[in-house]
C-alpha positions as CSV (number, residue, x, y, z in Angstrom):
1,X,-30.9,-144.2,-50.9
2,X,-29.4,-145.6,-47.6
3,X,-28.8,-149.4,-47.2
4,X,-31.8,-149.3,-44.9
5,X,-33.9,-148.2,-47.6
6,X,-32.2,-150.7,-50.1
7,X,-33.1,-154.0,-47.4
8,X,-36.7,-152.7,-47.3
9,X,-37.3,-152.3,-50.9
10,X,-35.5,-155.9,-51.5
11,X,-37.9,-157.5,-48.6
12,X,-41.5,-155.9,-49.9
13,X,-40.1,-157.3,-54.0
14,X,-39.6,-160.3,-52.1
15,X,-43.2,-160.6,-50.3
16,X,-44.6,-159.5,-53.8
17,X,-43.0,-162.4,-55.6
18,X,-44.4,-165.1,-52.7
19,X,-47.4,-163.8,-53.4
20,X,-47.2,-163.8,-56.5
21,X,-46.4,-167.6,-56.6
22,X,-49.2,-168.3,-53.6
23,X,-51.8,-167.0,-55.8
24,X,-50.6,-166.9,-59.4
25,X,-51.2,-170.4,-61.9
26,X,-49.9,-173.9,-61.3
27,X,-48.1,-173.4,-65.0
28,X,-46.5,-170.9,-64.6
29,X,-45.2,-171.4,-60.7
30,X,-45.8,-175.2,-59.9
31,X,-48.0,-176.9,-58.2
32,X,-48.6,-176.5,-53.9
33,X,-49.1,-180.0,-53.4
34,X,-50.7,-181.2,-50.4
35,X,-51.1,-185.1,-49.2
36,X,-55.1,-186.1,-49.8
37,X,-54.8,-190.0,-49.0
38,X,-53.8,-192.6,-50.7
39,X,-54.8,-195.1,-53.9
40,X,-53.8,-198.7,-54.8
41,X,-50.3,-198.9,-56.5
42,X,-51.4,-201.3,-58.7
43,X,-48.1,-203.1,-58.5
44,X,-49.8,-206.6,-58.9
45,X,-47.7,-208.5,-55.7
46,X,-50.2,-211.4,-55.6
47,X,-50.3,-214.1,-58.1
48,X,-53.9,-213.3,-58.8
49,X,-53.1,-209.7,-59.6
50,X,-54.6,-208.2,-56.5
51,X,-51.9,-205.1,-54.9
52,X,-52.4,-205.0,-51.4
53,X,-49.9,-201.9,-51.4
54,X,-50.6,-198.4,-51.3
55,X,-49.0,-195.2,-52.4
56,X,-49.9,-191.3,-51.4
57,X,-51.8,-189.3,-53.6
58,X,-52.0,-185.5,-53.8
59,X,-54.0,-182.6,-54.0
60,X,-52.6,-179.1,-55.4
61,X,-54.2,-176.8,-52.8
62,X,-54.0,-173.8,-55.3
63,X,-55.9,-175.4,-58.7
64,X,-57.3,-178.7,-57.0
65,X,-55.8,-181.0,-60.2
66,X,-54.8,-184.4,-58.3
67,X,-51.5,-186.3,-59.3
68,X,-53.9,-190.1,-59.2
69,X,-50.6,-191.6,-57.3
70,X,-48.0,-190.5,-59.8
71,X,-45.8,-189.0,-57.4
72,X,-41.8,-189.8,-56.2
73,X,-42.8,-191.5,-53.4
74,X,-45.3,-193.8,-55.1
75,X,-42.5,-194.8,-57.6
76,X,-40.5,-195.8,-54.4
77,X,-43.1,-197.6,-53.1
78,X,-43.9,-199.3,-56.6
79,X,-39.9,-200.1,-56.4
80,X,-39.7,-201.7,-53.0
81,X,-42.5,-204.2,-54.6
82,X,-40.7,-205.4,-57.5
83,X,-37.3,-205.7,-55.4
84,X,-39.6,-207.9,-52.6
85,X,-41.0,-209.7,-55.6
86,X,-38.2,-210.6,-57.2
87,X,-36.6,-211.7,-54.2
């Protein structure tokens, strides 16, 4: 088999496996998660317990399951709260 050969085979296993992960379950591959908005963070800034901030939430686009606003970036948000808070 030339080297030719060889790259080709490699590249079509390749496509099969991205496929594969496209199209196979969220368990088993992970989640495509895709920015649908955004949801109170609930961090309680005001005295009388109303959040005025607000932190992304997202859609998987593969198995539709929704991660309510526990995300990184809503844990950053959350963070930046407590340090203006506390400050």
């Amino acid at each position: 088999m030339s080297l030719v050969d060889e790259l080709a085979d490699a590249e079509a296993r390749v496509e099969a496996l991205k496929r594969a992960i496209r199209t196979g379950p969220c368990a088993e591959h992970g989640h495509d998660w895709q920015s649908d908005g955004g949801c109170n963070a609930g961090c309680d800034r005001a005295e009388d317990g109303d959040c005025g901030c607000s932190v992304p939430v997202n859609v998987c686009t593969k198995c539709g399951d929704c991660d309510y606003g526990d995300n990184p970036a809503a844990e950053d948000v959350r963070l930046s709260c407590r340090i203006r808070r506390a400050a």
